[in-house]
N, C-alpha and C positions, 0 to 999 in steps of 0.2 A: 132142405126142402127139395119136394122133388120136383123136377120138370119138363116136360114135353119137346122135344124139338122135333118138327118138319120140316126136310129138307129134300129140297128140288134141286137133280142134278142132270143137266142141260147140255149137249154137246153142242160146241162154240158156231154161232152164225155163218161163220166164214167156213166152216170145215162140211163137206157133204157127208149127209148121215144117210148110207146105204138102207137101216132098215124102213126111217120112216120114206123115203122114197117106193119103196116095194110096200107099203102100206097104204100109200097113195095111189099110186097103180091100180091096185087092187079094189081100195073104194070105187076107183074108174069104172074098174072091171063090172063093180054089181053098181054101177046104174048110179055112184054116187059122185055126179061130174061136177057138184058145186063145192065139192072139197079142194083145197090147195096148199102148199107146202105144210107137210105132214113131219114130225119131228116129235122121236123117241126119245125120252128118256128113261129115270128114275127117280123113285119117290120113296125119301127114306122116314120112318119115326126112328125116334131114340128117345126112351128115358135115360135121364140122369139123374145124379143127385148133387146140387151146388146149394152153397152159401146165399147167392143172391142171382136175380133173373140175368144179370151181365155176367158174369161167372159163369153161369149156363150158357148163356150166348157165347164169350170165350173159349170153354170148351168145343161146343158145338163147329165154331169156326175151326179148332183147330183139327178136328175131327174131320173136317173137310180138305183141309188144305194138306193133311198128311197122309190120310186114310181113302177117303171114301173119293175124292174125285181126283180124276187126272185132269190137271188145272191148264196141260200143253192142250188140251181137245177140251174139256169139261169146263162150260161155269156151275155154279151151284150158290141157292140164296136158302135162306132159312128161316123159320119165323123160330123162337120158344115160345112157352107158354105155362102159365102156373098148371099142378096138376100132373 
């Protein structure tokens, strides 16, 4: 079966993320001063192909945890999804 994963990869709270500061800034700049702490990341889809919606999710996890984020700076959450 096939299925959908969306995954959001988040650089950690505690770590300062240069671009979305300079993003913020910048809102400042054109007049947009009711914005505040601005924060970059990514946004990934992935099909797969698994047995069952946890299977996908398992995958998906581990597709995070080896691959797609660096887990010393990155969190990342994921939904699947049939489809």
């Amino acid at each position: 079966m096939k299925y959908t994963a969306h995954i959001n990869i988040m650089p950690l709270k505690e770590l300062l993320d240069p671009q979305g500061k300079a993003v913020n800034n910048s809102l400042h700049n054109l007049g947009l001063t009711g914005v505040h702490d601005v924060r970059i990341g990514k946004h990934i889809h992935m099909t797969l192909e698994a047995a069952t919606k946890e299977a996908a999710e398992n995958m998906t996890r581990e597709a995070c945890k080896k691959l797609l984020a660096n887990q010393v700076m990155e969190s990342f959450d994921f939904t699947v999804v049939e489809g």
